[in-house]
Residue frames as a rotation matrix with the C-alpha (Angstrom) as fourth column:
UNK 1
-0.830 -0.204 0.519 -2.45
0.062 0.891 0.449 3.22
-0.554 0.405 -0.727 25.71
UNK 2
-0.376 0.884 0.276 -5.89
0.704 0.467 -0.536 3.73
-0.603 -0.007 -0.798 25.08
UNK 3
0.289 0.156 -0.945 -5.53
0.128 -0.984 -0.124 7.13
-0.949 -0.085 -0.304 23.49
UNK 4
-0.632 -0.663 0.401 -5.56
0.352 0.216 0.911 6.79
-0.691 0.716 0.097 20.11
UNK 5
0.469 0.880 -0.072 -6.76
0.542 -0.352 -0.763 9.03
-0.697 0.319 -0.643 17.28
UNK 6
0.018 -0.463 -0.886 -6.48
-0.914 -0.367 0.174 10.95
-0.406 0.807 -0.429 13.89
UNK 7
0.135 -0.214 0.967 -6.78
0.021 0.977 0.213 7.78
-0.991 -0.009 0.137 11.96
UNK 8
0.187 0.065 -0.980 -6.26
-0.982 0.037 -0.185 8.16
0.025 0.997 0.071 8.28
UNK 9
-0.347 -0.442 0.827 -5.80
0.256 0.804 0.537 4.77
-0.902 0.398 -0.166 6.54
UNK 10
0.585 -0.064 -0.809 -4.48
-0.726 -0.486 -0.486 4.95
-0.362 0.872 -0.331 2.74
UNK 11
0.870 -0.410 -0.274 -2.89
0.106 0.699 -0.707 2.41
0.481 0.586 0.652 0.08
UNK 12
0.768 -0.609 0.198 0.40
0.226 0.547 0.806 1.08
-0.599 -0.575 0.558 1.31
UNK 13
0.816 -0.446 -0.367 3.26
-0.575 -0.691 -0.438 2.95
-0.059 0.569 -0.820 -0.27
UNK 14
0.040 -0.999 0.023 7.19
-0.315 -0.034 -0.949 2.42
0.948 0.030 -0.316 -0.18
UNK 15
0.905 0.080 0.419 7.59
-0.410 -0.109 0.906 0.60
0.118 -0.991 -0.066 3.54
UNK 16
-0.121 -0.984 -0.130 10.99
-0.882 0.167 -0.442 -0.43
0.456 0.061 -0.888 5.34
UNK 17
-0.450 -0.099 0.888 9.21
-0.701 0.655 -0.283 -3.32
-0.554 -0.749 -0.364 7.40
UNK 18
0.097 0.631 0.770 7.14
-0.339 0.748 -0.570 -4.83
-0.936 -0.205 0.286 4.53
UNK 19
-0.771 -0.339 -0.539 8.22
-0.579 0.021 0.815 -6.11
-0.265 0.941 -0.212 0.94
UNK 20
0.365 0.901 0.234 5.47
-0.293 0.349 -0.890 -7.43
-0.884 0.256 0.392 -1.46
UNK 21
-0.753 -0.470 -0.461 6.29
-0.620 0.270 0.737 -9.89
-0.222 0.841 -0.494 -4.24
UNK 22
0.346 0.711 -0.612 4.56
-0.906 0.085 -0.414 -11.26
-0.243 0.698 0.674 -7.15
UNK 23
-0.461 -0.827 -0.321 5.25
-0.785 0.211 0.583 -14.73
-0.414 0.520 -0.747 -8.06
UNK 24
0.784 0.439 -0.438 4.17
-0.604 0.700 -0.380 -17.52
0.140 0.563 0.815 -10.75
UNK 25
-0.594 -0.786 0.170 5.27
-0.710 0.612 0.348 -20.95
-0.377 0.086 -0.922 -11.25
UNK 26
0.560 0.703 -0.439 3.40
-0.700 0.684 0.205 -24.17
0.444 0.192 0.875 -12.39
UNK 27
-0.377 0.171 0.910 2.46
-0.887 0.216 -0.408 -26.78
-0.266 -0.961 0.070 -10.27
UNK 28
-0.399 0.398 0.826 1.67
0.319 0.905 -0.282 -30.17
-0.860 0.151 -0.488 -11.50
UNK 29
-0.889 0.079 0.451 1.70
0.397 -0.357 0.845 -28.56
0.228 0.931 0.286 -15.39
UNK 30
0.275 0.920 -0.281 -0.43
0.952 -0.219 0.216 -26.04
0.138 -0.327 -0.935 -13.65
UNK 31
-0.338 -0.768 0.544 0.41
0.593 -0.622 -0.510 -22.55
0.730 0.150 0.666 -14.15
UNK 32
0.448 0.611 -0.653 -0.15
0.863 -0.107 0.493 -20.69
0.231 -0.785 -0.575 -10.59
UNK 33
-0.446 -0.778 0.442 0.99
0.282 -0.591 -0.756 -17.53
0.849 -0.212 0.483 -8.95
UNK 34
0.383 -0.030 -0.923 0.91
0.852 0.399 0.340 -16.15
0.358 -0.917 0.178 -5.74
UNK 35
0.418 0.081 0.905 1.23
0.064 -0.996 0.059 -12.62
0.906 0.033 -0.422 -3.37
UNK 36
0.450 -0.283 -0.847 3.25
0.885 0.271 0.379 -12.69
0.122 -0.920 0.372 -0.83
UNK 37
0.816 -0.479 0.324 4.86
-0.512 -0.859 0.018 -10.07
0.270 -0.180 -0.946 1.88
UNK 38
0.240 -0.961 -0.139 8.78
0.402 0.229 -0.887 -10.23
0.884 0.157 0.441 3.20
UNK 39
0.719 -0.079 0.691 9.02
-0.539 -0.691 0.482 -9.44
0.439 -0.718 -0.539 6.63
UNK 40
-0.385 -0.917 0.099 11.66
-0.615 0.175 -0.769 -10.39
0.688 -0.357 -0.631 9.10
UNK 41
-0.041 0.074 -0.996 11.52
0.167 0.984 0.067 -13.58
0.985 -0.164 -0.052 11.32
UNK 42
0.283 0.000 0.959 10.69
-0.898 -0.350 0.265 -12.84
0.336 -0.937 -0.099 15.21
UNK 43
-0.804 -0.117 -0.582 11.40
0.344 0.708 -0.617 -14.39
0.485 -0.697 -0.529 18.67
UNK 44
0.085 0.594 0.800 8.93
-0.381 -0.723 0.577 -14.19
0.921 -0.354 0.165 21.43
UNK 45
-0.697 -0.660 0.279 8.99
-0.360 -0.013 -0.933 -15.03
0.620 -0.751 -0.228 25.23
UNK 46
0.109 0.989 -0.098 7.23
-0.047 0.103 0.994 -16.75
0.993 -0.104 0.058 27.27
UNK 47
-0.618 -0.742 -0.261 7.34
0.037 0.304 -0.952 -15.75
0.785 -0.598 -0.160 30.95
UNK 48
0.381 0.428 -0.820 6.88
0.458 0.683 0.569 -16.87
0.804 -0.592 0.064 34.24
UNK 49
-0.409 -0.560 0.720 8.06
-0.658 -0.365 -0.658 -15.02
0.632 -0.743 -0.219 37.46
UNK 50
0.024 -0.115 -0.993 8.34
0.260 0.960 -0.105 -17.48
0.965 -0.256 0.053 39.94
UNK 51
-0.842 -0.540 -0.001 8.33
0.224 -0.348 -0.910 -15.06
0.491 -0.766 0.414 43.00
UNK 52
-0.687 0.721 -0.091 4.51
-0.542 -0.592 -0.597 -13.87
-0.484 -0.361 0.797 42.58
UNK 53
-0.788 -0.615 0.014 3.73
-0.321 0.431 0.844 -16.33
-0.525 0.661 -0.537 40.77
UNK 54
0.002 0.076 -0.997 2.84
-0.114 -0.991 -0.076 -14.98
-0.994 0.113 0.007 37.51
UNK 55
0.110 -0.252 0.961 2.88
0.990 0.117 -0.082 -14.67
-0.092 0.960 0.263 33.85
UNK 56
-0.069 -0.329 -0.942 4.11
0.238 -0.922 0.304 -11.64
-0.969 -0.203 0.142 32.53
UNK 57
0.097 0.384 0.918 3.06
0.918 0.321 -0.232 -10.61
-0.384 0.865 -0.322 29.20
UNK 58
-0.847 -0.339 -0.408 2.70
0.237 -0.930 0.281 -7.21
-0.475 0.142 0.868 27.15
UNK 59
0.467 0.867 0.171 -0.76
0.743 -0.280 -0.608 -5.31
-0.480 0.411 -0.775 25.56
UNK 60
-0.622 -0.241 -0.745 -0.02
-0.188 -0.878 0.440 -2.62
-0.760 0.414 0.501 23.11
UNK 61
0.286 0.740 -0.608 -2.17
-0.405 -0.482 -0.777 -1.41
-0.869 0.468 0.162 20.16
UNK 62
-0.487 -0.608 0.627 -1.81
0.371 0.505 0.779 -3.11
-0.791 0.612 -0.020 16.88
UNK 63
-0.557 0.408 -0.724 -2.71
-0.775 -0.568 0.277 -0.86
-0.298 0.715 0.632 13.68
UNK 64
-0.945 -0.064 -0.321 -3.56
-0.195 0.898 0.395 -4.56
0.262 0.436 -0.861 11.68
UNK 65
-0.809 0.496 -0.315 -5.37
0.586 0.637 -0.502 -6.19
-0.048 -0.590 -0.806 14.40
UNK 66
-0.492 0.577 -0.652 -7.87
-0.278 -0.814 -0.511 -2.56
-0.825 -0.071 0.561 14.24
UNK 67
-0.579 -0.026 -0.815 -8.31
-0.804 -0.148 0.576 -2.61
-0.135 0.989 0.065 10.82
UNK 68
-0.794 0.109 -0.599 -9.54
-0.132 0.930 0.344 -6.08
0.594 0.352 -0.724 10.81
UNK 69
-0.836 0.484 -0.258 -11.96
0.521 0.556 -0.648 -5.45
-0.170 -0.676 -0.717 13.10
UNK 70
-0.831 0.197 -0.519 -13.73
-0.405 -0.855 0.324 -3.23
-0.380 0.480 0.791 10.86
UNK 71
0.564 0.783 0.262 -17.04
-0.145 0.407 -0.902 -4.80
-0.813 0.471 0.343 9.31
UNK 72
-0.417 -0.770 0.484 -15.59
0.539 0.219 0.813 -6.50
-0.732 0.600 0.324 6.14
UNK 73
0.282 0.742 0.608 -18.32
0.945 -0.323 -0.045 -3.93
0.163 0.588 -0.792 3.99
UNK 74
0.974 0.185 -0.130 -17.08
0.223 -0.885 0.408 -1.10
-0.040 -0.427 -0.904 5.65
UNK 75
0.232 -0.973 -0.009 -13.32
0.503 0.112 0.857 -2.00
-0.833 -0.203 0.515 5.49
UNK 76
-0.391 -0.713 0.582 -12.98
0.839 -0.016 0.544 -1.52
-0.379 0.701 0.604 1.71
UNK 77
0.727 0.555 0.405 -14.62
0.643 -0.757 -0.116 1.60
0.242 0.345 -0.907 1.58
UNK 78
0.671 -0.690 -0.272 -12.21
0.175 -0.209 0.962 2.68
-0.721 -0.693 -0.019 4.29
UNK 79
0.017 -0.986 0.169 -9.20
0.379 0.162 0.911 1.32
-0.925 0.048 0.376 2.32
UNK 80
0.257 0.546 0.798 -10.95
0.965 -0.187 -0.182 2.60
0.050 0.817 -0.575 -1.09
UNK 81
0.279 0.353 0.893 -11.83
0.314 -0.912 0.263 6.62
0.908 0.207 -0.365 -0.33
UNK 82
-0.700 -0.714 -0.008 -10.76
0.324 -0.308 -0.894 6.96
0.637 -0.628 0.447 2.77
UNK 83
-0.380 0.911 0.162 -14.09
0.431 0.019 0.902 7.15
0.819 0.412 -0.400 4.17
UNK 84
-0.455 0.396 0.798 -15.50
-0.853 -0.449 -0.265 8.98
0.254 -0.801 0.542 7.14
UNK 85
0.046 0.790 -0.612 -17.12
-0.066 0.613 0.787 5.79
0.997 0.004 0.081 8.74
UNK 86
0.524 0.156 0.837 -17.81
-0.831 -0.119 0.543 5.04
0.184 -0.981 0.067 12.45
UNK 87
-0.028 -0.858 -0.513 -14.93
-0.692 0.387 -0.609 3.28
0.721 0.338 -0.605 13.76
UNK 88
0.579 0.057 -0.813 -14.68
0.539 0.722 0.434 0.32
0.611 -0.690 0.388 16.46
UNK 89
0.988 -0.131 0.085 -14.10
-0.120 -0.286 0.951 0.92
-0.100 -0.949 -0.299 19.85
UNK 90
0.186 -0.972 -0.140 -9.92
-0.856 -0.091 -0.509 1.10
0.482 0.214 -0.849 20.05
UNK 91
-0.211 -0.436 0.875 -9.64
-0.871 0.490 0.034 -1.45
-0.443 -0.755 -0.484 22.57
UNK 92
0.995 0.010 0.104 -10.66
0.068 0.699 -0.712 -4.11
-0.080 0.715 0.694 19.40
UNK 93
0.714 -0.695 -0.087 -6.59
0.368 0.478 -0.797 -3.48
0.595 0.538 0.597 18.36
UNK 94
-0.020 -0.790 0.613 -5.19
-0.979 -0.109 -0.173 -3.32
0.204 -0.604 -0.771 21.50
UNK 95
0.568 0.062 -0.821 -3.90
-0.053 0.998 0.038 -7.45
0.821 0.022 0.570 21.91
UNK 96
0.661 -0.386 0.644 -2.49
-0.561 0.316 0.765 -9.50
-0.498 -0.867 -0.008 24.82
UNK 97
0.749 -0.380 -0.543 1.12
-0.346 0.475 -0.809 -11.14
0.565 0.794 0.224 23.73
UNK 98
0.531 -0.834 -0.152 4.32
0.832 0.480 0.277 -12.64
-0.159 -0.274 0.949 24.50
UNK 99
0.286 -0.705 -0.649 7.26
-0.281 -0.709 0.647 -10.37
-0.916 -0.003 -0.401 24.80
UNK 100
0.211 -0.238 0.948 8.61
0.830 0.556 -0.045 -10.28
-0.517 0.796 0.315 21.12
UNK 101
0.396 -0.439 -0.806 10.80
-0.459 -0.855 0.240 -8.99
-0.795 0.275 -0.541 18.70
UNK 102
0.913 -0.063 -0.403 11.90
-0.400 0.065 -0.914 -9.06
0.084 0.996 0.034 15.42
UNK 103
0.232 -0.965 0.119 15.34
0.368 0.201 0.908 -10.62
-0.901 -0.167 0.402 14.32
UNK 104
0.968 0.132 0.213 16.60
0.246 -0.670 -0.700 -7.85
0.051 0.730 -0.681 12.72
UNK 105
0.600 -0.770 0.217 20.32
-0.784 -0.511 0.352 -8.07
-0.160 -0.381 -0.911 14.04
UNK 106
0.519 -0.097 -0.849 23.23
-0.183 0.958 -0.221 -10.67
0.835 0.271 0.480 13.69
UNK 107
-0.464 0.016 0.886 22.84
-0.866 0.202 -0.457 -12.02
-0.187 -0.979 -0.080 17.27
UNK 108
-0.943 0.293 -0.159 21.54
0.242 0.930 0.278 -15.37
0.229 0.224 -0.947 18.15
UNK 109
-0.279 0.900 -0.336 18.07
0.366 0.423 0.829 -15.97
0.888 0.109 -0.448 18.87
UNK 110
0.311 0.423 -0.851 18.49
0.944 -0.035 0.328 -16.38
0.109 -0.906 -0.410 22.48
UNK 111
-0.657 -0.507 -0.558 20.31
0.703 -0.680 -0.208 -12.92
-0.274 -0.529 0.803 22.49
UNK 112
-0.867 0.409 0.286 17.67
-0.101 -0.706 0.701 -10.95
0.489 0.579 0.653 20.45
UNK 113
0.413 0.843 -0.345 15.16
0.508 0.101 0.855 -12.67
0.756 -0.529 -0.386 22.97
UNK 114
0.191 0.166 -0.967 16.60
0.963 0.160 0.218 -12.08
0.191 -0.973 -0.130 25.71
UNK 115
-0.950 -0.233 -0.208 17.35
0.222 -0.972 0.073 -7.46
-0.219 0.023 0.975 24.72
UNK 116
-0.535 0.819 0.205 13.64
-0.141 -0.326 0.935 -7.82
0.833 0.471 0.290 23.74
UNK 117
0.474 0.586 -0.657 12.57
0.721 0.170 0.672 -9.08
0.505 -0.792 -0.342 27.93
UNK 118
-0.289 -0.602 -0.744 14.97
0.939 -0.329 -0.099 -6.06
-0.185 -0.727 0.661 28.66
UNK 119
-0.943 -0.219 0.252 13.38
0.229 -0.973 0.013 -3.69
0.243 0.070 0.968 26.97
UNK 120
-0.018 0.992 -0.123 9.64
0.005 0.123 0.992 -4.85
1.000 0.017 -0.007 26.75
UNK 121
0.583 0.667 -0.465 9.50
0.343 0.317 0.884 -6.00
0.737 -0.675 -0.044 30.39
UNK 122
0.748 -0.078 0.659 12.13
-0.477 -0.754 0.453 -5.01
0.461 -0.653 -0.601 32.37
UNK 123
0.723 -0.105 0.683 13.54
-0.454 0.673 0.584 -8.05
-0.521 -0.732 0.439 33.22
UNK 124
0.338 -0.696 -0.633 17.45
-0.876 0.013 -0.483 -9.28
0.345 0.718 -0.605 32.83
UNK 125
0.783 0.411 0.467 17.15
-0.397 0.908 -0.133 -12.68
-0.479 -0.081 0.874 31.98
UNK 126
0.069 -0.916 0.394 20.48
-0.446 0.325 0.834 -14.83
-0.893 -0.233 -0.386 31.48
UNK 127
-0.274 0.056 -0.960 20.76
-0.947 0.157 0.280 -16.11
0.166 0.986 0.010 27.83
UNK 128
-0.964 -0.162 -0.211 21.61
-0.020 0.834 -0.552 -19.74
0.265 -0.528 -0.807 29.65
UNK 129
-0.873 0.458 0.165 17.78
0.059 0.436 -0.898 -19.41
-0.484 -0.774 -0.408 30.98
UNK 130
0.130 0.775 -0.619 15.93
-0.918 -0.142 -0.370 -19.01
-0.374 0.616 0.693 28.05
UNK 131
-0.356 0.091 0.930 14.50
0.172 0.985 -0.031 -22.80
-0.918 0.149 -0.367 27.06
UNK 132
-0.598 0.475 -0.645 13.64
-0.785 -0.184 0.592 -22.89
0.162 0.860 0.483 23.36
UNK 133
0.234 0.910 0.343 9.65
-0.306 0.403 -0.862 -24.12
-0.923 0.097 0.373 23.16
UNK 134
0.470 0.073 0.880 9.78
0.663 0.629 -0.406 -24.50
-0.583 0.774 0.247 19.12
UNK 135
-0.705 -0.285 -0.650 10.08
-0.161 -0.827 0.538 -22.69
-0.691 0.484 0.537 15.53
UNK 136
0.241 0.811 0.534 7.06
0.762 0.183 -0.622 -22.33
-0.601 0.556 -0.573 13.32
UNK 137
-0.757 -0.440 0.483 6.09
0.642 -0.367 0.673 -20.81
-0.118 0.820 0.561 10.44
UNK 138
0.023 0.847 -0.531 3.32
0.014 -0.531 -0.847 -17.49
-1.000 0.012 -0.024 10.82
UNK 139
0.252 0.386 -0.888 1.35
-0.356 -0.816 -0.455 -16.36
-0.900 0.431 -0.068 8.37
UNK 140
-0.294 -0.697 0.654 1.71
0.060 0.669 0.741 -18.94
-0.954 0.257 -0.155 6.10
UNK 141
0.725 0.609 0.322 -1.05
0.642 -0.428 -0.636 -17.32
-0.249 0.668 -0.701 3.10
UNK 142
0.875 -0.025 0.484 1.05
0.282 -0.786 -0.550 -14.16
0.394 0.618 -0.681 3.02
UNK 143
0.485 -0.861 0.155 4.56
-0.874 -0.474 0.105 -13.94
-0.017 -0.186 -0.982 4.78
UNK 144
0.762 -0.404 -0.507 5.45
-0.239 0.552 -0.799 -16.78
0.603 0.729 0.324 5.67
UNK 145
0.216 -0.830 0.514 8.17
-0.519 -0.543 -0.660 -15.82
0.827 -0.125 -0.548 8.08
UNK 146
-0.105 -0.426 -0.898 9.82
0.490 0.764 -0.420 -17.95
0.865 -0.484 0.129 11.03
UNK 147
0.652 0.068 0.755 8.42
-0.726 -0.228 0.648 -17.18
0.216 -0.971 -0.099 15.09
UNK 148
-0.292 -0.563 -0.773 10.67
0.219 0.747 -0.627 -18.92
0.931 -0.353 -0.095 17.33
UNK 149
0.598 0.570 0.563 9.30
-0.368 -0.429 0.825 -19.31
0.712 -0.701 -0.046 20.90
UNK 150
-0.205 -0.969 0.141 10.88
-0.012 -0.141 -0.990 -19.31
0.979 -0.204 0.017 24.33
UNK 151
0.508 0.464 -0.726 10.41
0.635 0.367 0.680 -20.20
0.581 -0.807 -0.108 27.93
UNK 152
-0.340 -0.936 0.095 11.83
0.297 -0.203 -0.933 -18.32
0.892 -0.289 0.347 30.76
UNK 153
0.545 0.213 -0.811 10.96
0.835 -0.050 0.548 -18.58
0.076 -0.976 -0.206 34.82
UNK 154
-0.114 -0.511 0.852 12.02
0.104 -0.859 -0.501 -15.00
0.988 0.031 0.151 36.06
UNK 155
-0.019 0.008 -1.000 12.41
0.979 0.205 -0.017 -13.78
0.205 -0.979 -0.012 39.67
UNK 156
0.938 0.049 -0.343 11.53
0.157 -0.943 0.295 -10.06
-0.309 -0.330 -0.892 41.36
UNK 157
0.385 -0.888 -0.253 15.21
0.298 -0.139 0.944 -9.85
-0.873 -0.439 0.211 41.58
UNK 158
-0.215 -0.589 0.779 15.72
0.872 0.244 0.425 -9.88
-0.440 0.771 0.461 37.74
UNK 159
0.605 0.779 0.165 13.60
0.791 -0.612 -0.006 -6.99
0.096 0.134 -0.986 37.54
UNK 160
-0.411 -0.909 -0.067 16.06
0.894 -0.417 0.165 -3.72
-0.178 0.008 0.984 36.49
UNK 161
-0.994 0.046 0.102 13.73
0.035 -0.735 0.677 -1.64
0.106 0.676 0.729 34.75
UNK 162
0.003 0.904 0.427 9.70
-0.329 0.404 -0.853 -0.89
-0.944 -0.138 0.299 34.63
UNK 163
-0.520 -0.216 0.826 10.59
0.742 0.365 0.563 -2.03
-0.423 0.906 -0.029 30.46
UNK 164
0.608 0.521 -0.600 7.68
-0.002 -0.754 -0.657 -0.38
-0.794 0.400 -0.457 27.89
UNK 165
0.600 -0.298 0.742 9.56
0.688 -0.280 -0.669 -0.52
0.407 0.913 0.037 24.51
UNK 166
-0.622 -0.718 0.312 11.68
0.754 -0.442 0.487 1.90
-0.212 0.538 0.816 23.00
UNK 167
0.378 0.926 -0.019 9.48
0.619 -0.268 -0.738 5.06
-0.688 0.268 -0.674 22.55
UNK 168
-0.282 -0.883 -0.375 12.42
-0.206 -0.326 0.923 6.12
-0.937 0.338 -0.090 20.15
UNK 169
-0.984 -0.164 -0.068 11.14
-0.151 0.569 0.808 3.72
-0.094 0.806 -0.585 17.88
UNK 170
-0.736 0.676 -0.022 7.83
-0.280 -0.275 0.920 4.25
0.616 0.684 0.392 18.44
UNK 171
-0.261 0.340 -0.903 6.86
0.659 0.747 0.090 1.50
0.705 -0.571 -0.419 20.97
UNK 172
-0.404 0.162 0.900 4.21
-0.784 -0.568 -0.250 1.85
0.471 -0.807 0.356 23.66
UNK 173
0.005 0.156 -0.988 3.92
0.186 0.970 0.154 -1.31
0.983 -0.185 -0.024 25.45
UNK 174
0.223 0.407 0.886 2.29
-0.909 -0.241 0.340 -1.94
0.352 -0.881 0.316 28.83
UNK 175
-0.958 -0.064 -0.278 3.61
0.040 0.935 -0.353 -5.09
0.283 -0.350 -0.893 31.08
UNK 176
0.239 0.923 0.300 0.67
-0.880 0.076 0.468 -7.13
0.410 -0.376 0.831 32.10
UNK 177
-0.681 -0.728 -0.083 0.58
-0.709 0.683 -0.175 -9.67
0.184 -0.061 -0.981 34.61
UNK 178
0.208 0.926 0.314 -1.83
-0.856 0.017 0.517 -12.43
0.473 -0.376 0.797 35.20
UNK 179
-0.439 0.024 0.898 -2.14
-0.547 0.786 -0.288 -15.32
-0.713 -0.617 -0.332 37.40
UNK 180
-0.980 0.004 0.199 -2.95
0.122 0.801 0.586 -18.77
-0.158 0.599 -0.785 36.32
UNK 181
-0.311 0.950 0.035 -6.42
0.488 0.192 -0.851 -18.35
-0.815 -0.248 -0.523 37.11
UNK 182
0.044 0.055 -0.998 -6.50
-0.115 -0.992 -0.060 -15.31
-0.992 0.117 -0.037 35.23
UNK 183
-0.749 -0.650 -0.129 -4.87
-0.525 0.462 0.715 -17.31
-0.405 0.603 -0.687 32.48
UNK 184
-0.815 0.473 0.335 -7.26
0.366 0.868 -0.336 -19.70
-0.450 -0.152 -0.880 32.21
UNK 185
0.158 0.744 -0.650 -10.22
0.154 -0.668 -0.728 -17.36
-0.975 0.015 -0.220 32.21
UNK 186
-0.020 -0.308 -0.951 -8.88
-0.651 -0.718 0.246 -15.52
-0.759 0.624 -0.187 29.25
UNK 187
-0.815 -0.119 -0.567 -8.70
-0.576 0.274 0.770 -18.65
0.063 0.954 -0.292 26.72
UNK 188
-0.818 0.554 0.155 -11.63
0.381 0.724 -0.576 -19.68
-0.430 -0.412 -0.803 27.87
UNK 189
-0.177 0.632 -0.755 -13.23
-0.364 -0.755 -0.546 -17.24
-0.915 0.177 0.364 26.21
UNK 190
-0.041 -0.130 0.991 -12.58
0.592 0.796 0.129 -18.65
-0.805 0.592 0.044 22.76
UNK 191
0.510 -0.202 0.836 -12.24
0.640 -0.560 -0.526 -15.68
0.574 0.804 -0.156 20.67
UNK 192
0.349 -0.729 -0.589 -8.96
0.904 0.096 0.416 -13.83
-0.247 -0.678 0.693 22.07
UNK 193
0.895 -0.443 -0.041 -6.96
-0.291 -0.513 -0.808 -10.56
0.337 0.735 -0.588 20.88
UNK 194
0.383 -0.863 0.328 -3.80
-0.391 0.170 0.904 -12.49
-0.837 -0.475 -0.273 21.14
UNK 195
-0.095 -0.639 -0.763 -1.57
-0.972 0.226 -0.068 -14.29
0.216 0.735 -0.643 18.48
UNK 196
0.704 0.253 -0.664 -1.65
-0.233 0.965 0.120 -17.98
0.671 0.071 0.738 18.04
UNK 197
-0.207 -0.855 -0.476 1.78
0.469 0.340 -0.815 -18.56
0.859 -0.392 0.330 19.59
UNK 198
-0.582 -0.042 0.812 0.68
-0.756 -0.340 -0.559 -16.70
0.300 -0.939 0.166 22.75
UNK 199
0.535 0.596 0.599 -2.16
-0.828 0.511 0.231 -19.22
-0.169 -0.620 0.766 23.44
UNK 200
0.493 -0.586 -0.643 0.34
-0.422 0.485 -0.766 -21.98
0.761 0.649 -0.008 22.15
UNK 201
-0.357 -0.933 0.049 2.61
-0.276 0.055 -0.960 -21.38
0.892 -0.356 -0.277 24.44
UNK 202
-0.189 0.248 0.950 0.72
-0.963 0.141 -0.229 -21.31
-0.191 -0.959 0.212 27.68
UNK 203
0.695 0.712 -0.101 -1.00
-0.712 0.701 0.038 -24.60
0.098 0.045 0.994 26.53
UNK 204
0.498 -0.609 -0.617 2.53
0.122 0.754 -0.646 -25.98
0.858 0.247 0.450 26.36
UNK 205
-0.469 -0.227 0.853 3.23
-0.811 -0.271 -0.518 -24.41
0.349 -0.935 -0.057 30.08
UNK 206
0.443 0.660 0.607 -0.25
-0.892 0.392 0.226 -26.14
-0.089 -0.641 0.762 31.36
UNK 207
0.933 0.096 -0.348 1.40
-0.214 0.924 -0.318 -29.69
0.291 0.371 0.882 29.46
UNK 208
0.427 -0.869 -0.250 4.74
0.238 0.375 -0.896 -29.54
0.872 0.323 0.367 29.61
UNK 209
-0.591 -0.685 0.426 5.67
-0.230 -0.364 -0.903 -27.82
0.773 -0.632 0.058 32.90
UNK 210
0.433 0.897 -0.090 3.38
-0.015 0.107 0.994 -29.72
0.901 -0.429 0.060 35.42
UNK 211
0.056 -0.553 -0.831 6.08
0.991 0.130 -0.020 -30.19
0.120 -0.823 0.555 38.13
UNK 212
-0.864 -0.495 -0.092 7.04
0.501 -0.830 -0.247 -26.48
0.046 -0.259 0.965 38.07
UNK 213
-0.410 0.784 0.466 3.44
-0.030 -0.522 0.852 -25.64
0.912 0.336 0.237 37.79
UNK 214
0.434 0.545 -0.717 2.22
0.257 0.688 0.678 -27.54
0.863 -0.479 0.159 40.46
UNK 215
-0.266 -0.425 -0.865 4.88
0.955 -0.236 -0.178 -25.99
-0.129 -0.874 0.469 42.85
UNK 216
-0.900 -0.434 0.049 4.94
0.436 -0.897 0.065 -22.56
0.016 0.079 0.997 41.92
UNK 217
-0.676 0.715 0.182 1.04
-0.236 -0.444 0.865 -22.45
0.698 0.541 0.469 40.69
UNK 218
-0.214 0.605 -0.767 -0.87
0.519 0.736 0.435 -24.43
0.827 -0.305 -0.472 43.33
């Protein structure tokens, strides 16, 4: 996971996952325009194993999340010349998340969640037990695109696989579990490598699931 090197970063050709558009309009007889990317709408997962009771999550390495942790003086030199500079430690764009995947198929929601907790984690989770949390909009500056979150109590028993992605496709994903405590701890910190919708979600565990919390967590 942690092994990660050869970095080149270079202007942003021809890609199949990101589409950039240009667009004007006027706005209150205000002419305006406006950069946006096109990416595809995701699900993501929030779970719970209920046997050890757990969260179950995933950590893998995000190219983005690196990058951004560059000094912002040092970035565009980077993204400029390609500079020789001293990079940040790797473990800056390695993030804690929700199980998630892209909807990139024409399945429902709960089915594209629930092939994305079979491959990421391991775990085969009835469609019929995935609770839908919300749908938001990410990245509302520059994509735009629709997250849809998900609940789902799991049990040893569901457990088929150790998961880890697809390494077909590139994916190297580590399962992580933590305990509530553990939980806690972690957004206590107040600066996170996680997504919004990962700390989201738990906060809507700690609120919304106090009966199942209270039995399972206590």
């Amino acid at each position: 996971m942690d092994d990660v090197h050869s970095i080149k970063i270079e202007p942003l050709g021809e890609s199949i996952y990101v589409k950039p558009f240009h667009m004007t309009y006027i706005q209150n007889g205000v002419k305006k325009f406006w950069d946006f990317n096109v990416v595809h709408d995701s699900v993501s997962v929030l779970l719970f194993n209920v046997s050890r009771k757990v969260f179950v999550f995933v950590r893998q390495f995000r190219p983005a999340v690196f990058f951004n942790s560059i000094p912002e003086k040092e970035k565009y030199l980077v993204e400029a010349m390609n500079t020789k500079l001293p990079l940040p430690p790797i473990e800056q764009g390695i993030t804690l998340e929700l199980c998630a995947g892209v909807v990139d198929k024409e399945k429902s929601l709960e089915e594209i969640a629930r092939e994305e907790v079979l491959e990421e984690c391991g775990y085969d989770v009835p469609v019929k037990h995935l609770e839908k949390i919300l749908s938001y909009r990410d990245s509302i500056g520059i994509a735009g695109d629709k997250q849809t979150i998900f609940y789902a109590e799991i049990t040893d028993d569901m457990r088929v696989s150790k998961g880890g992605g697809k390494p077909e496709e590139g994916e190297l994903i580590e399962v992580v579990e933590m305990s509530e405590t553990e939980v806690k701890k972690y957004l206590e910190r107040g600066d996170i490598l996680s997504p919004g919708g990962f700390a989201f979600a738990l906060y809507w565990f700690f609120e919304n699931k106090k009966n199942i919390y209270s039995c399972h967590c206590s």
